[in-house]
N, C-alpha and C positions, 0 to 999 in steps of 0.2 A: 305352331307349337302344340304338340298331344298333353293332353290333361294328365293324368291318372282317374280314375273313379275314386268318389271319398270314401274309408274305411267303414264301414256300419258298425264295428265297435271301439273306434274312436270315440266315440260320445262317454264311451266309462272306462274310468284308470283301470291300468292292469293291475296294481295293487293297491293296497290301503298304510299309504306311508304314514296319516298325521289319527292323534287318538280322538278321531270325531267319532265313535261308536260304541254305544251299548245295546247289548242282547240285538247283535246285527243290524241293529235300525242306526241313524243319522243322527245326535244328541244334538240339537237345535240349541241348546245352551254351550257347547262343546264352539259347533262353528261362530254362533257371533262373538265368543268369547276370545278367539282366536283373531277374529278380525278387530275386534275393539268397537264391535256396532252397540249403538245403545237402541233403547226401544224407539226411542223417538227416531235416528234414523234407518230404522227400519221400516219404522211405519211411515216415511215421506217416502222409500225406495219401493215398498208394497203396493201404498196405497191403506194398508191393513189399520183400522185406527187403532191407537195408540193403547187404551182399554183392554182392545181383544189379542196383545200379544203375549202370547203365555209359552214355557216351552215344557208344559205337561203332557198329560195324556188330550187334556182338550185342548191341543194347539189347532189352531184354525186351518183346514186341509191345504186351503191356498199358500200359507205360509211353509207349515212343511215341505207342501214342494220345492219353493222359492229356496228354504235354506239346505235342503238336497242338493240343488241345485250348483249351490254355492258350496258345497262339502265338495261336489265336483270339481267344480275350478280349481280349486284348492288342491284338491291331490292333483288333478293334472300336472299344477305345477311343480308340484311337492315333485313331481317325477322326473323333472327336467333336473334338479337340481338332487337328485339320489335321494329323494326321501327326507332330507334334509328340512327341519320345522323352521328351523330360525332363518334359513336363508329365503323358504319359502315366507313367511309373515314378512321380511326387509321387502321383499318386490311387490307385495300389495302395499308397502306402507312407501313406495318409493317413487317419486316421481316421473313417468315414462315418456320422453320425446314422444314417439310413435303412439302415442295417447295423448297426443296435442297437451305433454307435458304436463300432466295429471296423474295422481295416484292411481290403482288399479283398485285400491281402498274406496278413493274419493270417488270414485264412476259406481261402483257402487251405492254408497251414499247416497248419490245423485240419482238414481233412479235410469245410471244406464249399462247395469249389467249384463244387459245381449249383445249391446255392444261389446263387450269386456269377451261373454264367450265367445264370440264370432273371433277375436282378437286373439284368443287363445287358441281355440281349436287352427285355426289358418297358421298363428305362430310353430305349431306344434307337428304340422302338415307338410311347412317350410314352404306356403303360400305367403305372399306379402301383403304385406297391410292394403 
């Protein structure tokens, strides 16, 4: 069976369906606000103590990325579903078989969001799990 080669701009949504941004940056308060994360689990899924989460100008660079990251995911999905906010937030907050029956929320949480992307990008690819 022939593969295809993965896309190299698959990694970033072709548009910006959900309102995670100000002045073109990623509003870190915006995406966990969206997912319903509190500081605390964020900082069990970072690692980041608890202290140092802030979503100002001195957010800790490690975080910023981590919730870039996650503004990713998020629109990826957001695009599967036409941009759509509310349908997008229902499937992270919904319990997924093919997620060994756990939230796409709660894998987050958990501290296993690469799993989550890998889950996404392959869903998205129309590889299987």
């Amino acid at each position: 069976m022939a593969t295809t080669a993965p896309n190299v701009f698959e990694t970033v949504p072709l548009r910006r369906n959900l309102d995670f941004y100000e002045k073109n940056h990623v509003s870190p308060k915006k995406v966990t606000d969206f997912l319903e994360l509190t500081k605390d689990e964020i900082s069990g899924a970072t690692g980041v103590p608890k202290g140092s989460i802030r979503f100002d100008d001195r957010i800790p660079e490690e975080l910023k990325r981590y919730i870039t990251e996650l503004a990713v995911a998020c629109e990826k999905v957001a695009e599967v579903f036409g941009g759509d906010a509310i349908k997008t937030v229902m499937w992270f907050q919904t319990r997924n078989p093919l997620l060994g029956n756990i939230s796409p929320r709660d894998m987050i949480r958990l501290g296993r969001f690469s799993k989550l992307m890998r889950f996404i990008q392959n869903a998205r690819t129309g590889q299987r799990p």
